[in-house]
C-alpha positions as CSV (number, residue, x, y, z in Angstrom):
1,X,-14.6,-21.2,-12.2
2,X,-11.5,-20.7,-10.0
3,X,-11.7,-22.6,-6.4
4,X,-10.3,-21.2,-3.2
5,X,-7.7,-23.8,-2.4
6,X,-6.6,-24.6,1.5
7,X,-3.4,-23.3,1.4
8,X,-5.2,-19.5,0.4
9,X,-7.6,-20.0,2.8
10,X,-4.9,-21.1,5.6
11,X,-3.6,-17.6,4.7
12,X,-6.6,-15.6,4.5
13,X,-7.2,-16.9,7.9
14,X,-4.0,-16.1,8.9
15,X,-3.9,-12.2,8.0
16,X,-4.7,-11.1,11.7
17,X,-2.3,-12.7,13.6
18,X,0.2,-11.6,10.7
19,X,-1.1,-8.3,11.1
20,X,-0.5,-8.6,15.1
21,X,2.8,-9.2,14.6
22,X,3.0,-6.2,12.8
23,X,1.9,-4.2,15.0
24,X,3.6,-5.7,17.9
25,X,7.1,-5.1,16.0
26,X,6.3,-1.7,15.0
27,X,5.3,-0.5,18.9
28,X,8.5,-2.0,19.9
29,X,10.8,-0.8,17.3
30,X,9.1,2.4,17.7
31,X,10.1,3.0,21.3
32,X,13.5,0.9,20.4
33,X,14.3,3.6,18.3
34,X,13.2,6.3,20.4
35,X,15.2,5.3,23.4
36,X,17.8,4.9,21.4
37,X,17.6,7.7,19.4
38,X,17.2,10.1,22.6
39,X,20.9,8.6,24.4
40,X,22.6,9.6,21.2
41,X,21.2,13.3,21.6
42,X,21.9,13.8,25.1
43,X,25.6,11.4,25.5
44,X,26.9,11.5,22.1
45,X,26.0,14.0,19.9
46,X,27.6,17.1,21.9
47,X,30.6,14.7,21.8
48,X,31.3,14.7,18.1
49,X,33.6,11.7,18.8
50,X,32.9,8.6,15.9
51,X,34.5,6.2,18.1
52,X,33.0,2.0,17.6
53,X,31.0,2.5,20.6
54,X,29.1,6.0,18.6
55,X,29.3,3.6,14.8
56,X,27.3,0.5,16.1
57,X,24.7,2.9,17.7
58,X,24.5,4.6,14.4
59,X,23.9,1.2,12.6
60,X,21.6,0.2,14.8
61,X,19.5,2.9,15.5
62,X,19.0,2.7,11.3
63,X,18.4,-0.7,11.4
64,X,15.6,-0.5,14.3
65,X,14.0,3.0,12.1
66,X,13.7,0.9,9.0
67,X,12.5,-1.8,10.7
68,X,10.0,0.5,12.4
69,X,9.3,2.3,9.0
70,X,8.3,-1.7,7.5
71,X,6.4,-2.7,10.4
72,X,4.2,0.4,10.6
73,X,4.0,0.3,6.2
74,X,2.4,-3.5,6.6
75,X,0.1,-2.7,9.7
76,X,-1.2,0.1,7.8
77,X,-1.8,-1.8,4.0
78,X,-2.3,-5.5,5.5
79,X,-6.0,-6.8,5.0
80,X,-7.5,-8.6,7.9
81,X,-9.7,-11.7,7.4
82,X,-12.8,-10.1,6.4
83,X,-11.1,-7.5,3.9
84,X,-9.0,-10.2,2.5
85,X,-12.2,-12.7,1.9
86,X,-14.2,-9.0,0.7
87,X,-11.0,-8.7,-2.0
88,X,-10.7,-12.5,-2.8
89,X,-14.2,-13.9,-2.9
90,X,-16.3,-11.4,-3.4
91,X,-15.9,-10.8,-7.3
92,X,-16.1,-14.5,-7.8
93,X,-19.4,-14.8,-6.1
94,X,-20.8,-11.7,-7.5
95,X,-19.3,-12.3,-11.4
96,X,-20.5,-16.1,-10.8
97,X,-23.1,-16.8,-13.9
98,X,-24.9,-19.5,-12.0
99,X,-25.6,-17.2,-8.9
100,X,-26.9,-14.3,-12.0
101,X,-29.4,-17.3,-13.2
102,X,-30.4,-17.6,-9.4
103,X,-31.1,-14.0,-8.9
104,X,-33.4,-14.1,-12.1
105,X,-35.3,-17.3,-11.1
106,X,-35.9,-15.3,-7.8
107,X,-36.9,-12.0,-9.0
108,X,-39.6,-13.8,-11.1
109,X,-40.6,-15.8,-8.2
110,X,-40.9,-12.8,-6.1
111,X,-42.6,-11.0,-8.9
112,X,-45.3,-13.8,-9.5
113,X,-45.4,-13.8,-5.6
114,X,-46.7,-10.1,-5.5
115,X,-49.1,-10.5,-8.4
116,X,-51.3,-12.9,-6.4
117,X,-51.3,-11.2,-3.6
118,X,-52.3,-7.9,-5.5
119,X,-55.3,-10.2,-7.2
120,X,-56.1,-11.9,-3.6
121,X,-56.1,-8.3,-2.0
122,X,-58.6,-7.1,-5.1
123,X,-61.0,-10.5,-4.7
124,X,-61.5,-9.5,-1.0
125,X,-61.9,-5.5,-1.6
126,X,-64.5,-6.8,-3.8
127,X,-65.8,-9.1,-1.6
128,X,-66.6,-6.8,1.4
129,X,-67.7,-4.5,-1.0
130,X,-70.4,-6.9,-2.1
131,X,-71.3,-7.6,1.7
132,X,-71.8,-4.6,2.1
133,X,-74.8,-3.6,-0.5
């Protein structure tokens, strides 16, 4: 059997803040880009001049998209906490052949459990029956 080690469950713990971050970077690369993206309409594009000024922008108004295009991908596919302990530990719990022996040692508990109280519940119908006559 496979044992979660510190260092995955540092990082499992870890997956909202990272996920945060994400976010964060996406909502400002988002409106980075859409400032930036809206000067270049209205000052250079009816200029048609490709000038330094007009080749940087360009650059970085691509950079700050794919940036925004990354962010947005990992906030969308990133597990929190609870989905990333559901995906990691879940299986090994449930596929665990110790916790199947457990699960059978209960049911037959439970099951020898309900048969006494079905024969207690019949001795007393039987009982007040007999008090009765």
């Amino acid at each position: 059997m496979e044992i979660i080690t510190s260092f995955q469950l540092y990082w499992i713990l870890r997956l909202d803040a990272i996920w945060g971050l994400c976010l964060a970077t996406a909502i400002a690369s988002g409106i980075i880009a859409s400032v930036t993206g809206l000067y270049y309409l209205i000052e250079w594009m009816p200029s048609d001049s490709e000038d330094e000024a007009v080749i940087f922008f360009k650059k970085f108004w691509k950079r700050t998209v794919t940036v925004f295009g990354i962010a947005v991908f990992l906030s969308v596919f990133l597990p929190d906490t609870k989905e990333a302990c559901a995906i990691y530990a879940v299986p090994k719990v449930i596929n665990n052949p110790k916790i199947h022996e457990l699960c059978g040692n209960s049911l037959d508990v439970f099951g020898m459990g309900v048969k006494r109280i079905k024969e207690r519940m019949m001795n007393a119908e039987t009982d007040n029956s007999q008090e009765k006559q």
